[in-house]
VMD Tcl script that builds the backbone (N, CA, C; Angstrom):
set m [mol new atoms 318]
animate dup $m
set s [atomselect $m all]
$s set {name element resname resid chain x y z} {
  {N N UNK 1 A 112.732 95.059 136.216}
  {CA C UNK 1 A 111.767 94.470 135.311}
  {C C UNK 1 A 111.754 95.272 134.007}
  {N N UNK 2 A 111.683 94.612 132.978}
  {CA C UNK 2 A 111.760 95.270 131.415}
  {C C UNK 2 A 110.435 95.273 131.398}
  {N N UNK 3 A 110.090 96.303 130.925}
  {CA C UNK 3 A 108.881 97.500 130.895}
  {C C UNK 3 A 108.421 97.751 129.239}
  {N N UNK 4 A 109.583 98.091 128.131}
  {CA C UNK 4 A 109.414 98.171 126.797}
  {C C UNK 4 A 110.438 97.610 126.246}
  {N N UNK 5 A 110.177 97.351 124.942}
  {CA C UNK 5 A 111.101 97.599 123.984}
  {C C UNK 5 A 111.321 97.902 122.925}
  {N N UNK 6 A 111.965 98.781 122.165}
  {CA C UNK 6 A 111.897 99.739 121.015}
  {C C UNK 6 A 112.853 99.665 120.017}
  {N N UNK 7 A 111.823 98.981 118.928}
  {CA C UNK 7 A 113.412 98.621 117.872}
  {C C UNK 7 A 113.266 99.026 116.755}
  {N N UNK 8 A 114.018 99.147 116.000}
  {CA C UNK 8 A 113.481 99.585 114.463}
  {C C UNK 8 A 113.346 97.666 113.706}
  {N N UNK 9 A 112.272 97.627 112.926}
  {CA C UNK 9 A 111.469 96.514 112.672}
  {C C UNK 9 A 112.443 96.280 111.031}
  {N N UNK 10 A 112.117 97.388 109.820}
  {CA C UNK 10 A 112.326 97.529 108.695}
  {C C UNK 10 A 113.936 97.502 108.187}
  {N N UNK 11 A 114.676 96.409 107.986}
  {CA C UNK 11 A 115.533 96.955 107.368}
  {C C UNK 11 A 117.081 96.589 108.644}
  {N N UNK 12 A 116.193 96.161 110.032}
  {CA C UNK 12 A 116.800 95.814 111.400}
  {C C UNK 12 A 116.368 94.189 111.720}
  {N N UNK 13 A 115.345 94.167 112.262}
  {CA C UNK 13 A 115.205 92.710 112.180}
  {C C UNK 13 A 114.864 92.080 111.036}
  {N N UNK 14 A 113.699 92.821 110.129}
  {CA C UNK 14 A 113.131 92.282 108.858}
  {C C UNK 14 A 113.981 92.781 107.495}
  {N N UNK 15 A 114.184 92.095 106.646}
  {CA C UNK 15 A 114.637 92.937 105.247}
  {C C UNK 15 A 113.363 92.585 104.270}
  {N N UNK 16 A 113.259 93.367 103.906}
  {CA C UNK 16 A 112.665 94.095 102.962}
  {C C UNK 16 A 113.048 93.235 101.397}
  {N N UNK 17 A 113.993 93.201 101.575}
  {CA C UNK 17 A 114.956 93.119 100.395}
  {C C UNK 17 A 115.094 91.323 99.641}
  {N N UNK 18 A 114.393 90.512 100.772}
  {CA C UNK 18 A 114.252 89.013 99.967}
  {C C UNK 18 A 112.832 88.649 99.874}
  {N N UNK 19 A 111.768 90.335 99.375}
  {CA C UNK 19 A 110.239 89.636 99.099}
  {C C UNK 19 A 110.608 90.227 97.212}
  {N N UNK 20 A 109.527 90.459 97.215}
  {CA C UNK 20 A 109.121 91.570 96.281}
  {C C UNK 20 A 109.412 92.909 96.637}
  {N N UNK 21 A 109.852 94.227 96.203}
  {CA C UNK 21 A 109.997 95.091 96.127}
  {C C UNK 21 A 108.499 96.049 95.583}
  {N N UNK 22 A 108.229 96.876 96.857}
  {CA C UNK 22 A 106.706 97.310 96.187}
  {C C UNK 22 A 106.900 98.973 97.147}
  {N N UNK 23 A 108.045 99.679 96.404}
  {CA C UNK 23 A 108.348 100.983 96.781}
  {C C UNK 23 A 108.075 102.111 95.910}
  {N N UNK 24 A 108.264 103.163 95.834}
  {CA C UNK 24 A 108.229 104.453 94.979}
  {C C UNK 24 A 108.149 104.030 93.562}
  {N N UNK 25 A 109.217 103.268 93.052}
  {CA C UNK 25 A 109.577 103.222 91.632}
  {C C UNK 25 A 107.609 102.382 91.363}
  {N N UNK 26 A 107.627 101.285 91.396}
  {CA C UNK 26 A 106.798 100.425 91.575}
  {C C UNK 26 A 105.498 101.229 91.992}
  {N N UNK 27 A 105.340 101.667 92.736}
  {CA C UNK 27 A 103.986 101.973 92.750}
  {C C UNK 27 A 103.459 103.071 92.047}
  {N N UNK 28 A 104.459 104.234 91.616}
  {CA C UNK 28 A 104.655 105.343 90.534}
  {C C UNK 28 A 104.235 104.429 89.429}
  {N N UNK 29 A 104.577 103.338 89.107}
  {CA C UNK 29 A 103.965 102.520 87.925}
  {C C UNK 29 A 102.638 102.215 87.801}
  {N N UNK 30 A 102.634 101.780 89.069}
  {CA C UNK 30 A 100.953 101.052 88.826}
  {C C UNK 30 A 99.960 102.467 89.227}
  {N N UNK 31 A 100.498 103.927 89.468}
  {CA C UNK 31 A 99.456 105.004 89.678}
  {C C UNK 31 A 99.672 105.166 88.314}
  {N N UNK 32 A 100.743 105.167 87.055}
  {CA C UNK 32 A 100.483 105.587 85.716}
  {C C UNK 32 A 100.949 107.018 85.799}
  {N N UNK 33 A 101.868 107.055 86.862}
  {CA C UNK 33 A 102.569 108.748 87.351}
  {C C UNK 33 A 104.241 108.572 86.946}
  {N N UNK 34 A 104.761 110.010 85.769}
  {CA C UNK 34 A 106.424 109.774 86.110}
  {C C UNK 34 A 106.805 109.445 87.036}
  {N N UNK 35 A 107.735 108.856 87.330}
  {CA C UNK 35 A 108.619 108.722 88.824}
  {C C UNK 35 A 108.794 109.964 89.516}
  {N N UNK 36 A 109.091 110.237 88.463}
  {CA C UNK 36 A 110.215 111.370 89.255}
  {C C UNK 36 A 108.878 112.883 89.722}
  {N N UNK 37 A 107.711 112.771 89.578}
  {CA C UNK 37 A 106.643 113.494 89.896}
  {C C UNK 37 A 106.171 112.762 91.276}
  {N N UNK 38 A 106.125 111.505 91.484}
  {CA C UNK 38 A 105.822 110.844 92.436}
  {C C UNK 38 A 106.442 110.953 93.448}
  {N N UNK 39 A 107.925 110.380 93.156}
  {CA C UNK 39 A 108.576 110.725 94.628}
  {C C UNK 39 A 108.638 112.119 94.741}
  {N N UNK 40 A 108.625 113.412 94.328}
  {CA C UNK 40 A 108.706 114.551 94.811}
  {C C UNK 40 A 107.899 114.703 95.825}
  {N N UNK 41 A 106.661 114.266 95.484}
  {CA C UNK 41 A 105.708 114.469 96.704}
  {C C UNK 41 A 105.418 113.197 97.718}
  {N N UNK 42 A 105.576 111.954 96.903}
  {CA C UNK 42 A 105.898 111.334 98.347}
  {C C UNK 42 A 107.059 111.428 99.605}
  {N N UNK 43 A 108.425 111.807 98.732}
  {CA C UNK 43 A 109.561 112.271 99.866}
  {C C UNK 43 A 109.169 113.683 100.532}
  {N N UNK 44 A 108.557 114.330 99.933}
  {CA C UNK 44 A 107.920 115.380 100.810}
  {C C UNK 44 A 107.332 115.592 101.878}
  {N N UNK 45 A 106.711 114.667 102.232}
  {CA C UNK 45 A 105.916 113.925 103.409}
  {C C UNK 45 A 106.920 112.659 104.293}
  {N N UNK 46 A 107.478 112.343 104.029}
  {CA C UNK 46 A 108.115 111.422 104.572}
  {C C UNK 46 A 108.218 111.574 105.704}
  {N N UNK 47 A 108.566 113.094 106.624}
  {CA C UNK 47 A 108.277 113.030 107.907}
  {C C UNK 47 A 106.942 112.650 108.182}
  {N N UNK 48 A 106.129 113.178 107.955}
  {CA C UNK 48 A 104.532 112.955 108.376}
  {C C UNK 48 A 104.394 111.385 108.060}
  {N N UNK 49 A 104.695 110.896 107.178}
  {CA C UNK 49 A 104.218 109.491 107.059}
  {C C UNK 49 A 105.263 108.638 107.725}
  {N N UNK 50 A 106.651 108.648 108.086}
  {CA C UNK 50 A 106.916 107.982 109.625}
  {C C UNK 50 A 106.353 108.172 110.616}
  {N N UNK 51 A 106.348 109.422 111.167}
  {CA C UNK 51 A 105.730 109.430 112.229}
  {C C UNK 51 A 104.103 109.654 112.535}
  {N N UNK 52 A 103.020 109.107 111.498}
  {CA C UNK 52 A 102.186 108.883 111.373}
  {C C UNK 52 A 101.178 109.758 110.805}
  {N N UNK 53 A 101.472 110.851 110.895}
  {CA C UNK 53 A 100.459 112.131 110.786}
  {C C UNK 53 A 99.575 111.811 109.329}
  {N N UNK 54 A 99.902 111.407 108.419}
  {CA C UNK 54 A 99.527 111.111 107.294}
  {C C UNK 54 A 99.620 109.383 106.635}
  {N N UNK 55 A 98.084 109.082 106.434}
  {CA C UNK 55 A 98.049 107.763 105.988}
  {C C UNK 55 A 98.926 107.090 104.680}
  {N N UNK 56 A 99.681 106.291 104.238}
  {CA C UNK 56 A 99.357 105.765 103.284}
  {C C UNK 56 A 98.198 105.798 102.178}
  {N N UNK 57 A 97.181 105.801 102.376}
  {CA C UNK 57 A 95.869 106.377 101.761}
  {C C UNK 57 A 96.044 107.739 101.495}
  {N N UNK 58 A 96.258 108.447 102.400}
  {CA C UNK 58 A 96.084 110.031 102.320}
  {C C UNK 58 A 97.190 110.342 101.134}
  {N N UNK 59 A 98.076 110.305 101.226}
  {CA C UNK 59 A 99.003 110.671 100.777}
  {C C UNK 59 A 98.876 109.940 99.061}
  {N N UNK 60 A 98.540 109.282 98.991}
  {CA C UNK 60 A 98.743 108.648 97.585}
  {C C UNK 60 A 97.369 109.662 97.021}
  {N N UNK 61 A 95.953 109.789 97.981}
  {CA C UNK 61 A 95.145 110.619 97.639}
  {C C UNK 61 A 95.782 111.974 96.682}
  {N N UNK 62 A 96.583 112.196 97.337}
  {CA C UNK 62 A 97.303 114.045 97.081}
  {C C UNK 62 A 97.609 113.436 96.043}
  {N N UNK 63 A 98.434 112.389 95.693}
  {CA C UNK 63 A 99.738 112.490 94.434}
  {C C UNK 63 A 98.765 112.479 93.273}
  {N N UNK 64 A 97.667 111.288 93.959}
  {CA C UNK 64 A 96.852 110.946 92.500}
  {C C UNK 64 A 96.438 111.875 91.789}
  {N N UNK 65 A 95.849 112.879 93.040}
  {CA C UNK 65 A 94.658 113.717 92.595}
  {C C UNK 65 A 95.718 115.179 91.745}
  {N N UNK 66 A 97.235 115.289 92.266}
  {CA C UNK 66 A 97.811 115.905 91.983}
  {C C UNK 66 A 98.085 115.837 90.674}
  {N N UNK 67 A 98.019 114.777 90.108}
  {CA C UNK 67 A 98.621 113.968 88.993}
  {C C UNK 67 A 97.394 113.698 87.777}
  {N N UNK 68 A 96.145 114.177 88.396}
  {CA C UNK 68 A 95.123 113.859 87.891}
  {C C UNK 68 A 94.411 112.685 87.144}
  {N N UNK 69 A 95.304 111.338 88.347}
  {CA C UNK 69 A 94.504 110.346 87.712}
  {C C UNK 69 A 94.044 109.618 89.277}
  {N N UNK 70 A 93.019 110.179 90.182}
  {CA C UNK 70 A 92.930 109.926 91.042}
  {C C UNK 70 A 91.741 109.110 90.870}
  {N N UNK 71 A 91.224 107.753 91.302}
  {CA C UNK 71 A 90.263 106.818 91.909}
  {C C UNK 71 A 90.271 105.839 92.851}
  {N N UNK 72 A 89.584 105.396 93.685}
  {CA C UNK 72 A 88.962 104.491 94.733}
  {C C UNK 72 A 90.043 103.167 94.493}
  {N N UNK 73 A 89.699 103.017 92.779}
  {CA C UNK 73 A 90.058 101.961 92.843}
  {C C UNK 73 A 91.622 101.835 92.838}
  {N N UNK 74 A 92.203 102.732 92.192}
  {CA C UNK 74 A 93.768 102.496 92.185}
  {C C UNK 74 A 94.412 102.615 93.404}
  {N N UNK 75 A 93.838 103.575 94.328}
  {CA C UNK 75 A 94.459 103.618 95.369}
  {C C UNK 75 A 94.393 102.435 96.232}
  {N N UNK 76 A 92.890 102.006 96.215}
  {CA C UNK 76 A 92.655 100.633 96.985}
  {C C UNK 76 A 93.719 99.246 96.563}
  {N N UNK 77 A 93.994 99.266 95.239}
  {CA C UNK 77 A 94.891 98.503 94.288}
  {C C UNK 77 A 96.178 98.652 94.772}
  {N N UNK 78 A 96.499 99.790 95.140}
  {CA C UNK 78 A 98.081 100.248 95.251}
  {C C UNK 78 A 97.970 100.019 97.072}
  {N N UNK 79 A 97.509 99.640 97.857}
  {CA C UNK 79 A 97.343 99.423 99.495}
  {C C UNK 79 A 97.370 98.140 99.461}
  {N N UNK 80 A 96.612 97.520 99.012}
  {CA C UNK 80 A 96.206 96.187 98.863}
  {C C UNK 80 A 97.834 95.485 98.378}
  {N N UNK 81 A 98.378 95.907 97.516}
  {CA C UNK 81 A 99.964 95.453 96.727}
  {C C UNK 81 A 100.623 95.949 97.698}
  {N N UNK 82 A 100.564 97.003 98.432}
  {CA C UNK 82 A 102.115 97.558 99.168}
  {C C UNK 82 A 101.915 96.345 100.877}
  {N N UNK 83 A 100.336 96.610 100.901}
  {CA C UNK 83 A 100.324 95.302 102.363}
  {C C UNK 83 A 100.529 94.336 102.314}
  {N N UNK 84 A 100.335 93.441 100.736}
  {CA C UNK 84 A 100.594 92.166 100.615}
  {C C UNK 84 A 102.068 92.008 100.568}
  {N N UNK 85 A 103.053 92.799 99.670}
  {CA C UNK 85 A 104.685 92.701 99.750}
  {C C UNK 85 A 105.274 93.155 101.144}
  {N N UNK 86 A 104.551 94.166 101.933}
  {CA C UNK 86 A 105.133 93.915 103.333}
  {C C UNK 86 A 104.697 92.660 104.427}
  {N N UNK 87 A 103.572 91.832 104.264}
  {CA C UNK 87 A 103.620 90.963 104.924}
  {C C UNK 87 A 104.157 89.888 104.278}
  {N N UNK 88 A 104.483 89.735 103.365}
  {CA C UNK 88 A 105.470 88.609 102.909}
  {C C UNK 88 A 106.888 88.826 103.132}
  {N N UNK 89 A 107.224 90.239 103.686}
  {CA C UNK 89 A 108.851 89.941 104.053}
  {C C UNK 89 A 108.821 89.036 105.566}
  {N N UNK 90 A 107.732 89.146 106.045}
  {CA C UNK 90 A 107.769 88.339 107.769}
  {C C UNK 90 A 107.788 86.701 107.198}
  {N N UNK 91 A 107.936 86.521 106.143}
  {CA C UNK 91 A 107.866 84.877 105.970}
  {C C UNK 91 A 109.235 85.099 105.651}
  {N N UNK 92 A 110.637 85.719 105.711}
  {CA C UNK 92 A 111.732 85.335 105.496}
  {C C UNK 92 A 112.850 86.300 106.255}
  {N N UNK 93 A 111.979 86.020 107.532}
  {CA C UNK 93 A 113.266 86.302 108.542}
  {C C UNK 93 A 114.215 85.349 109.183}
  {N N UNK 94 A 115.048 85.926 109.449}
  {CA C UNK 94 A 116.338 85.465 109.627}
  {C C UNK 94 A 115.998 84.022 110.648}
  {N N UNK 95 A 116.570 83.274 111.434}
  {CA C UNK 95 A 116.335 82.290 112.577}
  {C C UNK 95 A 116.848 82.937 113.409}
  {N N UNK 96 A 117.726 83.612 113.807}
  {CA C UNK 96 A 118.386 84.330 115.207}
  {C C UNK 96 A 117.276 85.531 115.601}
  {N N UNK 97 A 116.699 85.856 114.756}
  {CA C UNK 97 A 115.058 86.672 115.283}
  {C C UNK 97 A 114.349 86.181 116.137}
  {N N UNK 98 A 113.432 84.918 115.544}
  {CA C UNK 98 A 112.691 84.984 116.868}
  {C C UNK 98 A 113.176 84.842 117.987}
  {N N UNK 99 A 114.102 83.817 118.158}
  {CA C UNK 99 A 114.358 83.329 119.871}
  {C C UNK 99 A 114.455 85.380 120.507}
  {N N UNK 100 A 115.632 85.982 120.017}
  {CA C UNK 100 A 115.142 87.016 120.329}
  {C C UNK 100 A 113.921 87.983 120.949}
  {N N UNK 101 A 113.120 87.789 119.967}
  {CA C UNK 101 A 112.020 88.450 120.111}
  {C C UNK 101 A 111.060 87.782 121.232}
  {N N UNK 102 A 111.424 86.569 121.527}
  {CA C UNK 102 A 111.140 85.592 122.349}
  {C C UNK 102 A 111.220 86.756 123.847}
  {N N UNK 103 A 112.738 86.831 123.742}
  {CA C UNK 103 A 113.262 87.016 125.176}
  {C C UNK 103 A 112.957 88.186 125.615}
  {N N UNK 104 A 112.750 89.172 124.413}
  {CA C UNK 104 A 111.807 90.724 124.379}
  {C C UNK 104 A 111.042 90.284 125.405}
  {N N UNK 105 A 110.175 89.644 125.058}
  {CA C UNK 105 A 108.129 89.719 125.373}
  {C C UNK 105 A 108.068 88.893 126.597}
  {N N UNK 106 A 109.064 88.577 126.805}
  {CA C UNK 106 A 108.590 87.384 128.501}
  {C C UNK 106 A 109.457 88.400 129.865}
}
mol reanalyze $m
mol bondsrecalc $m
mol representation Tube
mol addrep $m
């Protein structure tokens, strides 16, 4: 009897790559931060924020506040944009997915 199953989601079943794009470059924009100040400290964390230790929230907290243009509202602004472009890549997956994912879960 199949018990789990463990897949990588991003980039494996889903691409990323036929929504909107709402990554580093892009959101370094809408914080009003160089790029290249942004990703330093977001790739810095990158372990912690795969494997969970650190929110999305948290972490943009640090850059903002690092960067000294930290508020409620931008960050809420910049969550709100990165959740809406990741749930719009699930409206353009492939057709050989679900039946798949089908045969996962039963």
């Amino acid at each position: 009897m199949l018990k789990a199953v463990i897949f990588d989601m991003y980039k494996t079943l889903i691409t990323l790559y036929e929504s909107p794009l709402y990554f580093g470059t892009q959101i370094a924009l809408d914080a009003g931060i160089e790029e290249e100040k942004f990703q330093e400290l977001w790739n810095s964390k990158e372990e912690d924020r795969t494997i969970g230790k650190i929110t999305l929230e948290e972490i943009l907290e640090i850059i903002l506040k690092e960067n000294g243009c930290y508020s409620e509202k931008k960050i809420n602004y910049i969550v709100e944009k990165r959740i809406k472009y990741k749930e719009e890549a699930f409206e353009h997956l492939h057709n050989e997915i679900i039946p798949k994912m089908k045969f996962c879960i039963q």
